[in-house]
Structures are given as C-alpha cells and as structure tokens.
C-alpha positions as a Python dict, from the first residue, in 0.01 Angstrom:
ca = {
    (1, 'X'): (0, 0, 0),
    (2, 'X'): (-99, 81, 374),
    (3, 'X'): (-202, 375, 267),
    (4, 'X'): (-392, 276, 26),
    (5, 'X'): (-568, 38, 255),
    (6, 'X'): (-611, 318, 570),
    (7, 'X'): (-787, 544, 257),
    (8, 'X'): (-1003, 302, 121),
    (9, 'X'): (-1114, 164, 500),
    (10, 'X'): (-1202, 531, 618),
    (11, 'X'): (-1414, 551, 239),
    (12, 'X'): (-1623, 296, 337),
    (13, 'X'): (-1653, 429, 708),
    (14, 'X'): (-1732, 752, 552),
    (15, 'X'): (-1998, 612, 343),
    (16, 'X'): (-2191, 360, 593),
    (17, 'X'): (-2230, 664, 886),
    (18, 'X'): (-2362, 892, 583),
    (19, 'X'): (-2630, 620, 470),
    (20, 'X'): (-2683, 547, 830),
    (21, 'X'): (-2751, 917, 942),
    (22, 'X'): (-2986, 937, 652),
    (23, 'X'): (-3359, 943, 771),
    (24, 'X'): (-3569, 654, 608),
    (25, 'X'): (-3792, 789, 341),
    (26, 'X'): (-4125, 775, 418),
    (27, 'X'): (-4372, 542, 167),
    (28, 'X'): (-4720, 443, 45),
    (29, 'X'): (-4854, 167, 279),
    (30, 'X'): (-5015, -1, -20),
    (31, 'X'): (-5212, -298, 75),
    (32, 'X'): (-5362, -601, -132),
    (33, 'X'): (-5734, -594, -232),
    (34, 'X'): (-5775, -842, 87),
    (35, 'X'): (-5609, -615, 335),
    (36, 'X'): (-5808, -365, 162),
    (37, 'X'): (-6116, -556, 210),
    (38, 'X'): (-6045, -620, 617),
    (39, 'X'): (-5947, -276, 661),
    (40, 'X'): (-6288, -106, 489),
    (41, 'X'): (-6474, -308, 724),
    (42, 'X'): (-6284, -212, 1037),
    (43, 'X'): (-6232, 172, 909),
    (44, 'X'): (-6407, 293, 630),
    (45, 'X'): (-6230, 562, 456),
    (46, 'X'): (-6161, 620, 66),
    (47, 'X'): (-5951, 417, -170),
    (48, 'X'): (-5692, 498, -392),
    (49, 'X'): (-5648, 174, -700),
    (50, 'X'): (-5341, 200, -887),
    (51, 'X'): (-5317, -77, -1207),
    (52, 'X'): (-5032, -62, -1350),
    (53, 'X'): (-4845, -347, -1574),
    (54, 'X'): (-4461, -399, -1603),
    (55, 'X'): (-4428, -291, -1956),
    (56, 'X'): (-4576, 76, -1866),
    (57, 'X'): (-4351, 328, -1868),
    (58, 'X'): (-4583, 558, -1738),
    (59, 'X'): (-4634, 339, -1448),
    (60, 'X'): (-4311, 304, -1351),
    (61, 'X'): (-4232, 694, -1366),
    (62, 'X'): (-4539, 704, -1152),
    (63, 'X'): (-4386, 444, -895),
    (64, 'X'): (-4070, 620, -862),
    (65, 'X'): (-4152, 974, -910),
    (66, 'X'): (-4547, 1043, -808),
    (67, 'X'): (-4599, 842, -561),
    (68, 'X'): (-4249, 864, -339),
    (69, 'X'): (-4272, 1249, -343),
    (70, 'X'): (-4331, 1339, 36),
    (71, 'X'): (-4671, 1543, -5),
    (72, 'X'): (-4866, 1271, -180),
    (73, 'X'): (-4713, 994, 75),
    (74, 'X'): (-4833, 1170, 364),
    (75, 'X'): (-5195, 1250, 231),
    (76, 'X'): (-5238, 895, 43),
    (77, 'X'): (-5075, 720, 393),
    (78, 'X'): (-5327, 981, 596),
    (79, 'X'): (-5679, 968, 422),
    (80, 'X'): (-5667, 678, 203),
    (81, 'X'): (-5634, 281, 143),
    (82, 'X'): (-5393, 232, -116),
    (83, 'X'): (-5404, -49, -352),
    (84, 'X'): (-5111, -133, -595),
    (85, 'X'): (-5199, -353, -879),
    (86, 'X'): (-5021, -555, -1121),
    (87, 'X'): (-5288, -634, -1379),
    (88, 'X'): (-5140, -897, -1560),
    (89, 'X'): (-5045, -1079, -1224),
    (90, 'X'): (-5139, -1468, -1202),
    (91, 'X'): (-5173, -1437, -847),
    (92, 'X'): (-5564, -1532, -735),
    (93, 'X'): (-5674, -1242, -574),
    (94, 'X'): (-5937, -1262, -300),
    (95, 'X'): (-6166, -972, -307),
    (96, 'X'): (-6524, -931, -141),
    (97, 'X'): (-6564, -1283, -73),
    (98, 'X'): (-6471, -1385, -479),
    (99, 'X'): (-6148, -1560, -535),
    (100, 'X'): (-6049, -1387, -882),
    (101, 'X'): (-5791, -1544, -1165),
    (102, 'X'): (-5598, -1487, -1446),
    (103, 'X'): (-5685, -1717, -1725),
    (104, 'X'): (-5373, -1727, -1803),
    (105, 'X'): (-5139, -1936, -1635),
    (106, 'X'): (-4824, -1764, -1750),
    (107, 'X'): (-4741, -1339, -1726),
    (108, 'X'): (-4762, -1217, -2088),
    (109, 'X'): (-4855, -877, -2234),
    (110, 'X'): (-5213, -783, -2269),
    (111, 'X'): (-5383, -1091, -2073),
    (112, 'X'): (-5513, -902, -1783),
    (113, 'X'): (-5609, -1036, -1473),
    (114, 'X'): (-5990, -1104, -1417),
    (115, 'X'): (-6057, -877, -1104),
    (116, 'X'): (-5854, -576, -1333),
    (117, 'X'): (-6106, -647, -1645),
    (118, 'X'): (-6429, -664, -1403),
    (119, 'X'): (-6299, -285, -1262),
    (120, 'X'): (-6142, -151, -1530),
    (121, 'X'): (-6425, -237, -1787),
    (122, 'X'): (-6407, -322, -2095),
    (123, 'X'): (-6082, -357, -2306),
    (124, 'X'): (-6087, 36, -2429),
    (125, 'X'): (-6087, 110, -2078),
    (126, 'X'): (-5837, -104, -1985),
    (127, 'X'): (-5520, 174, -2045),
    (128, 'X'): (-5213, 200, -1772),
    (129, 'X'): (-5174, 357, -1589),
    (130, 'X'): (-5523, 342, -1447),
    (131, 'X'): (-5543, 537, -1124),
    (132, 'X'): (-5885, 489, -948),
    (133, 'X'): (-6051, 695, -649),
    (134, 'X'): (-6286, 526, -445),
    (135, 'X'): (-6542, 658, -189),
    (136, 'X'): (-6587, 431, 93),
    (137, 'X'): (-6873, 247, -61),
    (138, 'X'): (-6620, 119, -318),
    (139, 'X'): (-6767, 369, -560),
    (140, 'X'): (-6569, 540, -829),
    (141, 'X'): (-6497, 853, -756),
    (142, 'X'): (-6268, 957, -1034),
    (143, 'X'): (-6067, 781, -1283),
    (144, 'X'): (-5768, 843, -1466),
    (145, 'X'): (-5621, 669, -1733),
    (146, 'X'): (-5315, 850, -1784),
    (147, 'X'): (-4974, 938, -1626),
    (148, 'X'): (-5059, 1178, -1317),
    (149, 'X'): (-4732, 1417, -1225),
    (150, 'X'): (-4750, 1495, -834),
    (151, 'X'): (-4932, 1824, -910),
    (152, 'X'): (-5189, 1639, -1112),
    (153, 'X'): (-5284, 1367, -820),
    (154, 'X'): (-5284, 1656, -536),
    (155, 'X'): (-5542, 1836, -691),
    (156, 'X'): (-5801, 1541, -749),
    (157, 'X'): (-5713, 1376, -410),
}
C-alpha cells in the first residue's frame, strides 16, 4: 500500500514539473469591436473580423486549429486587430459610437446579432465562418465565407 502511495505521489510530481516546464502557447489577442474601436484611433493598422456562431463546425476547427498554429498567431498578433465574433450573441455591442442589439433576447440558431447583419449583409451573405480583412479605414479588404486551413489565411493575410 506504501508503495502504492510513494508511486502514485511521484506520478503526480512527475506530471505538474512537465506541465510546468512547458512554455505557454502563444495566442490571438482578439479584442471586442470597442477595444477595436479605441485602438484604430490610437494605432491605425488593419483588421482581421472573425464571425463565427456556436453551431459551426467550421468555426470551431478554425478556433482550435487555424488560428492557434504559431505562424498565423505571430503575424495576426504583429500586423493586425483581431476581432472574434459570436454572431448570435445578445450582448449590446458598442461600435463607432452605435450601441448595436440582438432582437432577440434569448441565443437561438439563425437570429443574428444586428452589428453581424449590418457587416455581413444580407442573409445570403450571412455564412460562418465569415472571416473579414479590413484596411485601416474599416474597409473590406477581402472576405471569406468559408473554412480557411492555416495555408489558406497566410496567403491572403
């Protein structure tokens, strides 16, 4: 049984100084539309939109694959504002001195988020993921309404 005990306790020793020697993995500083907003008026530089929705699959590979792989971190982190958003959120949002709504006061499936319809356009536009690149005049660079692998983002960034 003490054995059992002195194996287990040197396990979790084991484990903790492994996670702890592990460098932290670098990530997107994605910022609201508002920090956005602040930020383009301090610093004007482009803008990266991201809409995404929680039902998207396509989104969510995005999130976890795409956008945590090293190269696009550093370039988004380096020469862009990044701007994660949930567009069926009923968060106000607020955005060049407009507070925007949801209608809806509850999250379902296909009500979108009033800032999300007035960029995205109308609803055959409105497809996640939506991946939007802004110049630093807020105008639309490039738009993609599809998943983007990392090899597909690098080359329109």
């Amino acid at each position: 049984m003490k054995l059992l005990h002195c194996i287990i306790a040197q396990l979790l020793i084991f484990i903790s100084l492994s996670q702890a020697q592990q460098p932290a993995k670098a990530e997107i500083n994605w910022l609201t539309f508002e920090q956005m907003d602040v930020q383009l008026n301090n610093n004007p530089k482009p803008v990266l939109l991201f809409f995404y929705t929680d039902w998207c699959v396509y989104c969510k590979k995005m999130l976890k694959e795409t956008f945590q792989a090293t190269s696009i971190v550093q370039k988004l982190n380096k020469d862009y504002y990044c701007v994660l958003f949930d567009a069926e959120t009923i968060e106000d949002v607020y955005f060049d001195g407009i507070t925007y709504t949801n209608t809806s006061k509850s999250k379902t499936t296909g009500n979108y988020h009033n800032l999300a319809k007035l960029i995205l356009g109308d609803k055959n536009q409105q497809v996640f993921p939506t991946t939007l690149l802004l110049n630093s005049d807020f105008q639309v660079k490039n738009r993609v309404n599809k998943y983007l692998s990392i090899k597909d983002l690098l080359k329109i960034l």
